[in-house]
MIDOSE-1310 file (N, C-alpha, C; in nm, 2 decimals, decimal comma, always signed):
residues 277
xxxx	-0,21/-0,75/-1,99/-0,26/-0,61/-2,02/-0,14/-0,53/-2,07; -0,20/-0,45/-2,19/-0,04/-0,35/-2,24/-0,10/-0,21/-2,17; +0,01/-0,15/-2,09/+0,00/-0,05/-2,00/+0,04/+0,05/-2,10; -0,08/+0,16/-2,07/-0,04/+0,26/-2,10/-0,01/+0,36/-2,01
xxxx	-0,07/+0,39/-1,92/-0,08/+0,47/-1,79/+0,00/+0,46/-1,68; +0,07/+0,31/-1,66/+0,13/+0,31/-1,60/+0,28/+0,24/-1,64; +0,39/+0,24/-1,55/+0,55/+0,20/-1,62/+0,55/+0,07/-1,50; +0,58/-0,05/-1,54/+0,59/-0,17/-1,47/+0,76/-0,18/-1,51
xxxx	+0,85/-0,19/-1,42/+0,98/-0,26/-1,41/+1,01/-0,37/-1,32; +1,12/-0,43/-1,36/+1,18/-0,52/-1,24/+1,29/-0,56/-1,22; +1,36/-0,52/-1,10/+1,51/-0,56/-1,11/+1,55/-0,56/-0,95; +1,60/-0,65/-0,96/+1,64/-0,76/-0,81/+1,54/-0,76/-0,73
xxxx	+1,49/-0,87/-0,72/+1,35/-0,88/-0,63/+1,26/-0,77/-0,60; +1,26/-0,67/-0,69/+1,22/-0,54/-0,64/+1,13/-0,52/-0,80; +0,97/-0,46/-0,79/+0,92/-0,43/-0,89/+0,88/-0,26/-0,87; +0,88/-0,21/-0,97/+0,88/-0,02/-0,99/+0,76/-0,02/-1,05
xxxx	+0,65/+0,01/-1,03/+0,50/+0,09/-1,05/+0,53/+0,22/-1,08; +0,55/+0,30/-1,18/+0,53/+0,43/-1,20/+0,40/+0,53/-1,22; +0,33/+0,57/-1,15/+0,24/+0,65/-1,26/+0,25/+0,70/-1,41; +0,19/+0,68/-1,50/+0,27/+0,78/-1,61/+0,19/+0,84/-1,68
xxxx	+0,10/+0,98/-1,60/+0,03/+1,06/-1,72/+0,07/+1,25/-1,64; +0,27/+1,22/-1,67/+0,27/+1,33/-1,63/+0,23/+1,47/-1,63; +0,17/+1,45/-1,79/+0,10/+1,60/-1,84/-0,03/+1,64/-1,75; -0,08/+1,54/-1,72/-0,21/+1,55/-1,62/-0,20/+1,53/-1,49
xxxx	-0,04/+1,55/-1,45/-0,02/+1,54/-1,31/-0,02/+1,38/-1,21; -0,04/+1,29/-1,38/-0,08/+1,17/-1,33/-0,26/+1,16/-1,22; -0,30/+1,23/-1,28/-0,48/+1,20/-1,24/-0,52/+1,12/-1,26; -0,62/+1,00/-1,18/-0,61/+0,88/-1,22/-0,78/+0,90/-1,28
xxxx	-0,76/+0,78/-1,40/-0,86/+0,71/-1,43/-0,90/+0,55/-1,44; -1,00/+0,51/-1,51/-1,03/+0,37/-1,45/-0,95/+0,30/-1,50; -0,86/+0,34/-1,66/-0,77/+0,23/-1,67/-0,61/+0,27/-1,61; -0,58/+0,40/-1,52/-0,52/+0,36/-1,46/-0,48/+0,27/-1,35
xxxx	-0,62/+0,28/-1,28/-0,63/+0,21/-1,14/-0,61/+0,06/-1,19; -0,69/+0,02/-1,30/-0,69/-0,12/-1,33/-0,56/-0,16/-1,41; -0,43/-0,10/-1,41/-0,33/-0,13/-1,47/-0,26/-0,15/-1,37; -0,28/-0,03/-1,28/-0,20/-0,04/-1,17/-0,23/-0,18/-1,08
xxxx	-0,39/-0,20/-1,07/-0,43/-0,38/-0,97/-0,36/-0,50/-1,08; -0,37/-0,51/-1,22/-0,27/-0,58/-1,26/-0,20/-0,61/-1,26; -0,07/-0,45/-1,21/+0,05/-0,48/-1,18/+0,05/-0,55/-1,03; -0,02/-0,55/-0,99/+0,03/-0,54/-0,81/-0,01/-0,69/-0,82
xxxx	-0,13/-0,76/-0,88/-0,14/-0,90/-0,93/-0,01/-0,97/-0,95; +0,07/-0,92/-1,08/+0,13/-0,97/-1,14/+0,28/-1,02/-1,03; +0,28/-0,90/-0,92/+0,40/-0,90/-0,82/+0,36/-1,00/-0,75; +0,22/-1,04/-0,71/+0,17/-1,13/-0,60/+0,20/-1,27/-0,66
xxxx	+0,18/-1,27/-0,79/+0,20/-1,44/-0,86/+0,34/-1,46/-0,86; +0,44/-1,37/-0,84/+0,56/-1,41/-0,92/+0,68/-1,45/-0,79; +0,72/-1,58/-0,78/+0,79/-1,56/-0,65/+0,94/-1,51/-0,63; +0,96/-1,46/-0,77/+1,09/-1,40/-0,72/+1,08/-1,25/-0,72
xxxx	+0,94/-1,20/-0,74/+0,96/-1,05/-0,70/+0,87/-1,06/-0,56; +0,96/-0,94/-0,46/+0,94/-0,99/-0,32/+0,86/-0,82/-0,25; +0,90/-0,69/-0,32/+0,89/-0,59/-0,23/+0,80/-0,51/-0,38; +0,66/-0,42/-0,37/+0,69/-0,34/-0,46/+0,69/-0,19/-0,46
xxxx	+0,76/-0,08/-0,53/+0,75/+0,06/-0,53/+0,69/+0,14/-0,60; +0,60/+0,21/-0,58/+0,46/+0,25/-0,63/+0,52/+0,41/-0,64; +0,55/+0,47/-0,76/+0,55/+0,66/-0,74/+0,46/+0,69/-0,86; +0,52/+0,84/-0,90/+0,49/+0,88/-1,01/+0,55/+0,99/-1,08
xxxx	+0,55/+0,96/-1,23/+0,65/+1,01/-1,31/+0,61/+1,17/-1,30; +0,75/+1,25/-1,32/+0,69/+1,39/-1,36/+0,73/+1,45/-1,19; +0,63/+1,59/-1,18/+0,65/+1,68/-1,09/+0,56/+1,65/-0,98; +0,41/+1,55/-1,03/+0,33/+1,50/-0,93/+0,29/+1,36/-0,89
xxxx	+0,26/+1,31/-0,77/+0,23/+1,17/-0,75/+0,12/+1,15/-0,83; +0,02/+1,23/-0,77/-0,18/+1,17/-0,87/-0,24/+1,31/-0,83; -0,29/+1,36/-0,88/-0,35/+1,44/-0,88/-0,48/+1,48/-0,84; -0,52/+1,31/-0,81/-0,65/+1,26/-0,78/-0,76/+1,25/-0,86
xxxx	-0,86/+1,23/-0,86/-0,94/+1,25/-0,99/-0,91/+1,28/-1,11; -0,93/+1,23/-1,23/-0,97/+1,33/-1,33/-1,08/+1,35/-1,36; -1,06/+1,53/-1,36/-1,19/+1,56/-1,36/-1,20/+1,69/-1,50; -1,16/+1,61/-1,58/-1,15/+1,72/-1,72/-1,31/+1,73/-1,73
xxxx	-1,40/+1,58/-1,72/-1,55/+1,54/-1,75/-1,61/+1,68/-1,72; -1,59/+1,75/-1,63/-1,64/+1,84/-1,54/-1,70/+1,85/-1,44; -1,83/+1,90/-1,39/-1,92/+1,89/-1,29/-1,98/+1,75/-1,30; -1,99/+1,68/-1,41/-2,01/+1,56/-1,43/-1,96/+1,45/-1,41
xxxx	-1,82/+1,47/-1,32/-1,73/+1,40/-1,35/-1,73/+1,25/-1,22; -1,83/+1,25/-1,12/-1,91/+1,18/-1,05/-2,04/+1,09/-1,07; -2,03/+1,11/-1,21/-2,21/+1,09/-1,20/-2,20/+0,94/-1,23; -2,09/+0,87/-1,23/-2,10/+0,74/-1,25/-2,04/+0,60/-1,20
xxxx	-2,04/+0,69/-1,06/-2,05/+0,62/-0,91/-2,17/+0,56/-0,90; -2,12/+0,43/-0,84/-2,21/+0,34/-0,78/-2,34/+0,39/-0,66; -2,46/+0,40/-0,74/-2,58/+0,47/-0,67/-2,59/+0,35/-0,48; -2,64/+0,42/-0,39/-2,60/+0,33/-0,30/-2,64/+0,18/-0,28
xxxx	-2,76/+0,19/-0,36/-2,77/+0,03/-0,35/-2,70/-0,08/-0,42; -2,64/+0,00/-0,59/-2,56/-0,10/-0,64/-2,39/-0,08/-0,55; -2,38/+0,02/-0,45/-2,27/-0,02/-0,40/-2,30/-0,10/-0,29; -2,43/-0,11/-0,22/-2,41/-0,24/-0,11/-2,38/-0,37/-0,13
xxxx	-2,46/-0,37/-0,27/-2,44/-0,48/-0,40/-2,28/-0,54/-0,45; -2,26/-0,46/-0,45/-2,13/-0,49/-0,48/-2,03/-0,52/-0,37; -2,04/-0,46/-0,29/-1,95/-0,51/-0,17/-1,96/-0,64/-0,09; -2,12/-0,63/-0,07/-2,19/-0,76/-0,05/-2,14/-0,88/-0,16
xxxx	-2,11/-0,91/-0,30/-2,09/-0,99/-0,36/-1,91/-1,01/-0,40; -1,87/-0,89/-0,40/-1,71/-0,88/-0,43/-1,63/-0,88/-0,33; -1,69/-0,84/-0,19/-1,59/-0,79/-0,07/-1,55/-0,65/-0,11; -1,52/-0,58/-0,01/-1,47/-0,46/+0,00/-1,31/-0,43/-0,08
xxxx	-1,29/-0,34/-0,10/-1,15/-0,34/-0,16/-1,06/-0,29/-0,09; -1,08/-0,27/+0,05/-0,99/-0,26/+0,14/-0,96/-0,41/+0,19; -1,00/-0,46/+0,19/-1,02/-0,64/+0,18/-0,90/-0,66/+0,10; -0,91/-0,65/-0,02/-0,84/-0,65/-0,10/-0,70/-0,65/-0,08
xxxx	-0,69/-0,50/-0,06/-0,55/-0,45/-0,01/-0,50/-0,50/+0,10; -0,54/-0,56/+0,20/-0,52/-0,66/+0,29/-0,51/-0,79/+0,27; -0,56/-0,83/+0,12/-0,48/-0,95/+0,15/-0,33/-0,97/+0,03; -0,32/-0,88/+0,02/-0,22/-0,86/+0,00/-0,07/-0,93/+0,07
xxxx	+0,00/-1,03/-0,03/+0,10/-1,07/+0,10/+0,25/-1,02/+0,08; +0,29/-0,90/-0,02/+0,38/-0,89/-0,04/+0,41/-0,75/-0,02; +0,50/-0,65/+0,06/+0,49/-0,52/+0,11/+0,49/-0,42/-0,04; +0,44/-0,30/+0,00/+0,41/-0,20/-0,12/+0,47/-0,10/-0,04
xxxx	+0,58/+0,02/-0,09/+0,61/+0,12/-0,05/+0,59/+0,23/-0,16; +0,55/+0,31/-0,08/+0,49/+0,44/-0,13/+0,64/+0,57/-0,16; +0,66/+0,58/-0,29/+0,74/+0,72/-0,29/+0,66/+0,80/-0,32; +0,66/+0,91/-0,25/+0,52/+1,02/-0,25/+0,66/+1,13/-0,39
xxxx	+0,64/+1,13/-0,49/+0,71/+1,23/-0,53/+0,68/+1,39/-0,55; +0,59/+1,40/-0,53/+0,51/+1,55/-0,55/+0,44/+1,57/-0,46; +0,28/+1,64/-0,56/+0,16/+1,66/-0,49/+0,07/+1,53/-0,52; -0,03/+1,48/-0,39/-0,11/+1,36/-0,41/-0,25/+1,45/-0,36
xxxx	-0,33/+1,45/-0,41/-0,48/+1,46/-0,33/-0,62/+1,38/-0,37; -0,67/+1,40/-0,28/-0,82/+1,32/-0,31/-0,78/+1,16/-0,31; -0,82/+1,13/-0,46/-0,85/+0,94/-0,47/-0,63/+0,89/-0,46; -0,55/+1,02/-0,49/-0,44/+0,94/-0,52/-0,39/+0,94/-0,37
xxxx	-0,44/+0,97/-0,24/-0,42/+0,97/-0,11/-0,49/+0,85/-0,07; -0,63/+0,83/-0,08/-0,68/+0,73/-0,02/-0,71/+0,58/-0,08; -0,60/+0,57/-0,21/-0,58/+0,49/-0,27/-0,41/+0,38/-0,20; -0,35/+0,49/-0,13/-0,23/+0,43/-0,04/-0,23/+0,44/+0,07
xxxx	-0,33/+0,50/+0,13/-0,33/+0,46/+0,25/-0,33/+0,31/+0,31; -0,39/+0,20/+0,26/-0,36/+0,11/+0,27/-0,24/+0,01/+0,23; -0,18/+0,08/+0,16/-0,07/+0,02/+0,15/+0,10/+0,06/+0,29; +0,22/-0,02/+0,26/+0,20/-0,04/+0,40/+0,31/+0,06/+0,44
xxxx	+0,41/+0,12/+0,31/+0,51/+0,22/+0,39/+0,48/+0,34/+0,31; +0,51/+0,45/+0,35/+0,50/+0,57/+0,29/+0,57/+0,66/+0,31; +0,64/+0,69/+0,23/+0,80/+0,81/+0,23/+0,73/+0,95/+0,12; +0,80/+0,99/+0,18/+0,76/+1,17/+0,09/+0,90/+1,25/+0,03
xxxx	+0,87/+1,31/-0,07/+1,00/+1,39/-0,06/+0,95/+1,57/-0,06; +1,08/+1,61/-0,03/+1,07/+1,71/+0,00/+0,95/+1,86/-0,04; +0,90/+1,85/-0,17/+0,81/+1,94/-0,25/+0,65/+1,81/-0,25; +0,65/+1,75/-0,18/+0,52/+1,63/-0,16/+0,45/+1,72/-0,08
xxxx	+0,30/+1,72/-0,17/+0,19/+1,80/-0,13/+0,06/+1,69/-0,05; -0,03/+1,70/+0,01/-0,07/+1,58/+0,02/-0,22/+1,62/+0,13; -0,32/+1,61/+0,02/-0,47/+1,67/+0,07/-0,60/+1,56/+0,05; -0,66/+1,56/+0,14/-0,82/+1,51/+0,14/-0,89/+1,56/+0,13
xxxx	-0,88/+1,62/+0,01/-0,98/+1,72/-0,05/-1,12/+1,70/-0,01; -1,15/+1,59/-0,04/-1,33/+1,56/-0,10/-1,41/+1,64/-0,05; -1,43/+1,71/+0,04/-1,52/+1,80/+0,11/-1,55/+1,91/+0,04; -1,47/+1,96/-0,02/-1,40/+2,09/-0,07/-1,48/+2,07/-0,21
xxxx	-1,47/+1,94/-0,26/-1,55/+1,90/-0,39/-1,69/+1,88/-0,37; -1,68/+1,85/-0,23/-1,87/+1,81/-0,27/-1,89/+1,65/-0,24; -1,79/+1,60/-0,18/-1,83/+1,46/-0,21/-1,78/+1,39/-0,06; -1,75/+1,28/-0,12/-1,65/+1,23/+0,06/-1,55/+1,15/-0,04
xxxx	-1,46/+1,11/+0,13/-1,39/+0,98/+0,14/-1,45/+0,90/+0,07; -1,30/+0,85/+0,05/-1,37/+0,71/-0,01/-1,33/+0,56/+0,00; -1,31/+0,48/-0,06/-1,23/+0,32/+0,02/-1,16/+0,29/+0,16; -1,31/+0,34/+0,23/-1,32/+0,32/+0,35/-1,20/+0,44/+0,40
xxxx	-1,17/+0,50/+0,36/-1,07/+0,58/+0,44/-1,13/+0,69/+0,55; -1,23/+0,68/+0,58/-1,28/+0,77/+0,72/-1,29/+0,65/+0,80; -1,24/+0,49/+0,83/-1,24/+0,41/+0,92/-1,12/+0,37/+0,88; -1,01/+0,41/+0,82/-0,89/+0,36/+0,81/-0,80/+0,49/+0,87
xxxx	-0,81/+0,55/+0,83/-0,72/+0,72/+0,88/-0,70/+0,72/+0,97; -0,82/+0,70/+1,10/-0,82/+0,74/+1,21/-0,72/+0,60/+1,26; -0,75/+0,52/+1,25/-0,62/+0,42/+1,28/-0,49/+0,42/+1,25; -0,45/+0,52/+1,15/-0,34/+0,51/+1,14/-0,28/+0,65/+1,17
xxxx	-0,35/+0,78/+1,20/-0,32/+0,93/+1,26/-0,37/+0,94/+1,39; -0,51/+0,92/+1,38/-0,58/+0,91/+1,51/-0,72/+0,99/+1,45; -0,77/+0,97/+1,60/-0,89/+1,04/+1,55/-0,95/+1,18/+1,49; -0,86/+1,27/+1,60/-0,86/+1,41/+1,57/-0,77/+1,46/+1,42
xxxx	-0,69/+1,41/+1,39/-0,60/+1,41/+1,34/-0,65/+1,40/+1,18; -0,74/+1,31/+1,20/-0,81/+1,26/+1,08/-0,94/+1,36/+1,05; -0,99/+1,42/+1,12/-1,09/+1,48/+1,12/-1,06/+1,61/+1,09; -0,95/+1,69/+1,12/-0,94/+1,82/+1,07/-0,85/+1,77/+0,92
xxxx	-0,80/+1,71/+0,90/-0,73/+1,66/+0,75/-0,94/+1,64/+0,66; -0,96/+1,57/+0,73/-1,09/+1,55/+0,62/-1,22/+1,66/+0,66; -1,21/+1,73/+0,74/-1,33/+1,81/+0,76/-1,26/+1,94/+0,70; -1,18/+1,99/+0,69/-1,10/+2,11/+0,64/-1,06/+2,09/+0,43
xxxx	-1,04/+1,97/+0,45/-0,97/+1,98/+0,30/-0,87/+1,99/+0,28; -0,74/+2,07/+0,40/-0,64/+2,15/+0,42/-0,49/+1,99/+0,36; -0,42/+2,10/+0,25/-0,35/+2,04/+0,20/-0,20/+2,06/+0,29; -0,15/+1,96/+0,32/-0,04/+1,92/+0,42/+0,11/+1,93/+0,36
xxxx	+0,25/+2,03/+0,35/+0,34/+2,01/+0,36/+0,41/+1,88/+0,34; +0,55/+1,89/+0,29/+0,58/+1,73/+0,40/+0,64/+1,71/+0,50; +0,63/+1,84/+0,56/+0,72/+1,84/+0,71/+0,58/+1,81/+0,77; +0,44/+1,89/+0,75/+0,36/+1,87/+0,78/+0,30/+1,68/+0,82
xxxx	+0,33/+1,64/+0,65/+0,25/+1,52/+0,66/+0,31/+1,37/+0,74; +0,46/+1,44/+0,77/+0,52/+1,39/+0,87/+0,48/+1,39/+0,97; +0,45/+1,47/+1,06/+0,41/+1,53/+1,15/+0,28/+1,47/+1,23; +0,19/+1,49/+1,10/+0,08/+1,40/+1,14/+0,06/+1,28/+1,15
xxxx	+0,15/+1,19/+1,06/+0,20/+1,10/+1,08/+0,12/+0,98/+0,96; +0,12/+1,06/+0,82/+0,09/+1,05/+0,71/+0,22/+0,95/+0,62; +0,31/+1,00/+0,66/+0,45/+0,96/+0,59/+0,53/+0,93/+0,71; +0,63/+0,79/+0,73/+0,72/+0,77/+0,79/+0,89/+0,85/+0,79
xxxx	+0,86/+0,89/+0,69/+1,05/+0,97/+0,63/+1,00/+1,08/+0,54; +1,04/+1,16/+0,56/+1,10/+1,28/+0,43/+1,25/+1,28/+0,37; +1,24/+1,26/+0,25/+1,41/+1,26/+0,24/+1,41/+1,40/+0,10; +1,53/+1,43/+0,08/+1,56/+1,50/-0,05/+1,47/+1,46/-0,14
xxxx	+1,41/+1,51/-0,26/+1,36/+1,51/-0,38/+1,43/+1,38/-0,42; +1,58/+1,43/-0,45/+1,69/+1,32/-0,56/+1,71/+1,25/-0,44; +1,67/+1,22/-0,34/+1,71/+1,09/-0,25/+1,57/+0,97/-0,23; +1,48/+1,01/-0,34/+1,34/+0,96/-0,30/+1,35/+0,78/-0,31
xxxx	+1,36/+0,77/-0,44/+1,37/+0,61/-0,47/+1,48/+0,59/-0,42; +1,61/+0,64/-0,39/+1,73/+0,57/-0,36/+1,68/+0,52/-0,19; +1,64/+0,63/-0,13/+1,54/+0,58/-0,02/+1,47/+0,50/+0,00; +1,36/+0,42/-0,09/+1,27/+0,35/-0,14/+1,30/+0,21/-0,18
xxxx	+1,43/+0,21/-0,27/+1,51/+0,11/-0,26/+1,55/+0,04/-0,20; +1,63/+0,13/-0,06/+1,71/+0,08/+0,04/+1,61/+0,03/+0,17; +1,48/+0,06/+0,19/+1,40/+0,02/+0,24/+1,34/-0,16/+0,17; +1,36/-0,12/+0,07/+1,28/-0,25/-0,03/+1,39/-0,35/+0,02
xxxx	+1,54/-0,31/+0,00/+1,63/-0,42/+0,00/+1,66/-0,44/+0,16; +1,59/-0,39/+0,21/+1,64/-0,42/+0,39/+1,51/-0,54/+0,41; +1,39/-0,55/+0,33/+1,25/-0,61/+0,36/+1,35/-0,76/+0,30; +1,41/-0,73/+0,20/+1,48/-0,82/+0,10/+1,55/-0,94/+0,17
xxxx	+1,59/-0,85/+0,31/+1,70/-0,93/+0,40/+1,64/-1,03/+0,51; +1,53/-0,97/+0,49/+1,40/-1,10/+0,57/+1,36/-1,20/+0,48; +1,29/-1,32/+0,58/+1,20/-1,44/+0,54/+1,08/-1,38/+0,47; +1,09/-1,41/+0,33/+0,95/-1,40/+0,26/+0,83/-1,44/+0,31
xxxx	+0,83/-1,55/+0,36/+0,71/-1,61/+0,42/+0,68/-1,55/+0,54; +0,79/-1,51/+0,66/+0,77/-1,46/+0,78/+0,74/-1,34/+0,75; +0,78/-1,25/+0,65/+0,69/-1,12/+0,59/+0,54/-1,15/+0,58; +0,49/-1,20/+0,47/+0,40/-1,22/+0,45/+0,27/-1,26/+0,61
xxxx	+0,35/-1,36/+0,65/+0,24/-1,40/+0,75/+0,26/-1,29/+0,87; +0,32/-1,19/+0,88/+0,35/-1,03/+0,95/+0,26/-0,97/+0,91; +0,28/-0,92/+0,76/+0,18/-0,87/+0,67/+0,02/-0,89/+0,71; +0,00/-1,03/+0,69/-0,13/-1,07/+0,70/-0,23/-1,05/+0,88
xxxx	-0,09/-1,06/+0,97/-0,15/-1,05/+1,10/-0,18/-0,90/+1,13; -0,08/-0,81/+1,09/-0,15/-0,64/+1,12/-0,23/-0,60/+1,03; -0,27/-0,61/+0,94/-0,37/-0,58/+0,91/-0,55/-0,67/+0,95; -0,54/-0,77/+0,95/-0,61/-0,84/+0,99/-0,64/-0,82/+1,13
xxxx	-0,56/-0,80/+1,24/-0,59/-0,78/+1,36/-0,61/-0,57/+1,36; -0,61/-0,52/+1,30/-0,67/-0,37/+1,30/-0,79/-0,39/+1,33; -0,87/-0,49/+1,28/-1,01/-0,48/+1,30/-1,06/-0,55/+1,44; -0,97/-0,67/+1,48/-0,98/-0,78/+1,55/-1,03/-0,74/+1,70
xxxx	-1,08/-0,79/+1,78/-1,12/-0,75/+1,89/-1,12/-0,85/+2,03; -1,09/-0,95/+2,00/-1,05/-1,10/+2,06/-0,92/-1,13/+2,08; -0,85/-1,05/+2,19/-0,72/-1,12/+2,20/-0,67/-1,23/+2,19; -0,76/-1,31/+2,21/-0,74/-1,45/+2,26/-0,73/-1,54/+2,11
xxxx	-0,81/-1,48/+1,99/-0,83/-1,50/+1,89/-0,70/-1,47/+1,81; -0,66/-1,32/+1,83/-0,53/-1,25/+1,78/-0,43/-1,38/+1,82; -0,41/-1,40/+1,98/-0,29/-1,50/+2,00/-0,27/-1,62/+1,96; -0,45/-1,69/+1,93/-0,41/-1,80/+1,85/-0,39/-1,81/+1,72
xxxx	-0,38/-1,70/+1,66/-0,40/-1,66/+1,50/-0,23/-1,67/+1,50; -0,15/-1,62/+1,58/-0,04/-1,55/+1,63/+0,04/-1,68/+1,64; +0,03/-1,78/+1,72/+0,09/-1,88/+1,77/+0,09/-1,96/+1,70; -0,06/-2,01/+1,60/-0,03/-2,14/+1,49/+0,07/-2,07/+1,41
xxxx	+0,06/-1,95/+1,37/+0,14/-1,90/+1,24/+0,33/-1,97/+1,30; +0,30/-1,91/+1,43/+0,47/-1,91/+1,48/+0,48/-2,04/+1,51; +0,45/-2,13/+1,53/+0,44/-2,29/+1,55/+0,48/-2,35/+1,44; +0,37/-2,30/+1,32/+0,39/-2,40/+1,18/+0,56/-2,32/+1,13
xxxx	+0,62/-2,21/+1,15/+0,70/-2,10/+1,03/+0,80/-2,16/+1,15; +0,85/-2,19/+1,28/+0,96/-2,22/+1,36/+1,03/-2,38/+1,34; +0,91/-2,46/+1,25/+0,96/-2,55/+1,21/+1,04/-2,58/+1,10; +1,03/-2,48/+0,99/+1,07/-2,50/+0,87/+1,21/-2,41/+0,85
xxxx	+1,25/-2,43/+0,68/+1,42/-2,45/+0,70/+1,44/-2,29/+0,67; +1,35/-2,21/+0,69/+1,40/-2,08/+0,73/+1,42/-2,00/+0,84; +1,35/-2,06/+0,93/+1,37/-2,06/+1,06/+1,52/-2,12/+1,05; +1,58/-2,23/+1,05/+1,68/-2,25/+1,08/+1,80/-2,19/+1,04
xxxx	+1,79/-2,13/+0,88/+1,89/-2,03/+0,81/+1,89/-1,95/+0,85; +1,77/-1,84/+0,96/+1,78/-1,76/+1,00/+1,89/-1,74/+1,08; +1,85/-1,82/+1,16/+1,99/-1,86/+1,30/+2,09/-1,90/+1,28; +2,13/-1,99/+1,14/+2,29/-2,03/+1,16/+2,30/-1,88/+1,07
xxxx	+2,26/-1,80/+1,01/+2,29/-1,72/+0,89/+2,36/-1,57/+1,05; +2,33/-1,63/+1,09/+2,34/-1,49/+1,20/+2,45/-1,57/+1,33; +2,47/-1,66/+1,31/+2,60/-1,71/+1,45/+2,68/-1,70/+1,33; +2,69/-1,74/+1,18/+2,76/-1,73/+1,10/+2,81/-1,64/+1,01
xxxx	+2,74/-1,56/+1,05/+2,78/-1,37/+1,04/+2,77/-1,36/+0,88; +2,64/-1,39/+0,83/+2,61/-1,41/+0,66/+2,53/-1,39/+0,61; +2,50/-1,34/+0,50/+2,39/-1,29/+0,47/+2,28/-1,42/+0,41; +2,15/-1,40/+0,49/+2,08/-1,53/+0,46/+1,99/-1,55/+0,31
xxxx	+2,01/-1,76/+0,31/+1,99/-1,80/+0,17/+1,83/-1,86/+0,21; +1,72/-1,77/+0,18/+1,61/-1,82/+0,23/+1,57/-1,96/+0,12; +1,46/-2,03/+0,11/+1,43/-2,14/+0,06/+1,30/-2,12/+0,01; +1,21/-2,05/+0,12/+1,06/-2,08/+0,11/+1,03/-1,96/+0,02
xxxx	+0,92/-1,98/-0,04/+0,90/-1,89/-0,14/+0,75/-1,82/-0,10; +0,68/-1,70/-0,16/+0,58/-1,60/-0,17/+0,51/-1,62/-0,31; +0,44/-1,69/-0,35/+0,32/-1,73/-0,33/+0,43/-1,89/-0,36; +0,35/-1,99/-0,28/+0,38/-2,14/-0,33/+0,39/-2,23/-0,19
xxxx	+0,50/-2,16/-0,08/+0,52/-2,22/+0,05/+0,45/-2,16/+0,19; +0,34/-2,08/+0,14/+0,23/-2,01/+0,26/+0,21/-2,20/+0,34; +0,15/-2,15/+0,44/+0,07/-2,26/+0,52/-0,01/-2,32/+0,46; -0,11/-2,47/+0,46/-0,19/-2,48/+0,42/-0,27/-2,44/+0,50
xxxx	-0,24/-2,36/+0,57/-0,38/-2,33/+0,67/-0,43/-2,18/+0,65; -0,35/-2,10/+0,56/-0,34/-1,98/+0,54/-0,43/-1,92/+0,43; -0,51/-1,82/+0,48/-0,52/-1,76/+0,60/-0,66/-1,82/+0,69; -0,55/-1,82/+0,80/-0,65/-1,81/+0,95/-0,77/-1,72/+0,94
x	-0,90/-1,71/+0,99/-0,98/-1,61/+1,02/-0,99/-1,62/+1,18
């Protein structure tokens, strides 16, 4: 795909997603979303890119919508039955983003609201910088939540927490969005990616594989309800990954005071058993 909307880089195991429709605040439309699932494709096939960083160019993250269309600018959403339809035949796309095996960090660089909020919530780290605005509008518009994010939110803020953020509309600070527990860090503006980076290269310093099958177990168990199920999901993973030669580099790389030379690779040396349900 040739990107127009969005900026794809890559340099040291690390791939850079940019938004890029600074003039419009970076407002997303459908061939941004679909440049940006390409890119995030393209990180998942490649086994030497390992972590990726998702911002956006300019003064704002996404803007959320674009809604130049006008009052019209909804009318071509999936009516409810072709969305049962669809979910029923495609799976959900929080699905999606869950099976995801390779971590995604969020630099919040500006203001995010609406779709460019509930489009990273599922993704798995999220940093802000300092002038990062950050609202759930949709009420305010007339509409709702959306990719599942009124059953995702509350799991990761809580219940209440979630409900005055989406029943108000009320646009959050980033001391604020800290606070609620929206964003892990706030750092300087000019310390955003250097932040972002040093996070990406600390993930760098772990087992790809033991990432990934990490990855795959918290999200997976969010929904899970069966301890017993969680443990055994838990124990094959750690059974099959304690035998292999990263497990062992881990341990001499650490009596040997070194930085470790992993082996196994993201996508190619998963389990064959992977994924467990």
């Amino acid at each position: 795909m040739d990107y127009k909307e969005i900026i794809f880089e890559k340099s040291n195991q690390i791939a850079t997603i940019t938004f890029n429709r600074p003039d419009k605040l970076n407002a997303m439309t459908p061939r941004m979303m679909g440049e940006l699932w390409d890119a995030i494709r393209k990180v998942e096939d490649d086994p030497t890119l390992r972590v990726t960083i998702l911002t956006g160019a300019g003064r704002g993250f996404c803007a959320g919508q674009d809604l130049s269309s006008g009052g019209g600018t909804f009318d071509n959403l999936d009516q409810p039955q072709d969305a049962a339809e669809r979910v029923k035949k495609e799976g959900s796309t929080l699905k999606r983003y869950f099976s995801l095996k390779k971590p995604v960090i969020v630099a919040i660089n500006g203001p995010v609201v609406g779709v460019g909020v509930t489009i990273i919530l599922p993704f798995d780290i999220r940093i802000a910088s300092e002038r990062a605005r950050i609202g759930l509008v949709f009420n305010r518009r007339g509409v709702i939540p959306e990719y599942a994010s009124p059953w995702l939110l509350p799991r990761i803020i809580g219940i209440s927490k979630a409900a005055e953020l989406m029943y108000t509309g009320r646009i959050l600070n980033a001391k604020e969005a800290l606070e609620f527990g929206l964003v892990s860090r706030v750092v300087p503006d000019n310390k955003l990616l250097d932040t972002a980076r040093e996070l990406a290269e600390e993930i760098l310093l772990c087992a790809p594989v033991s990432v990934a099958l990490t990855k795959r177990m918290l999200y997976q168990f969010l929904s899970e309800t069966d301890v017993d199920k969680v443990e055994s999901i838990n124990h094959q993973y750690l059974g099959w990954v304690s035998t292999k030669a990263d497990t062992r580099e881990g341990v001499m790389s650490f009596l040997e005071k070194r930085k470790p030379e992993w082996k196994l690779k993201v996508p190619g040396d998963l389990p064959d058993f992977f994924p467990l349900e």
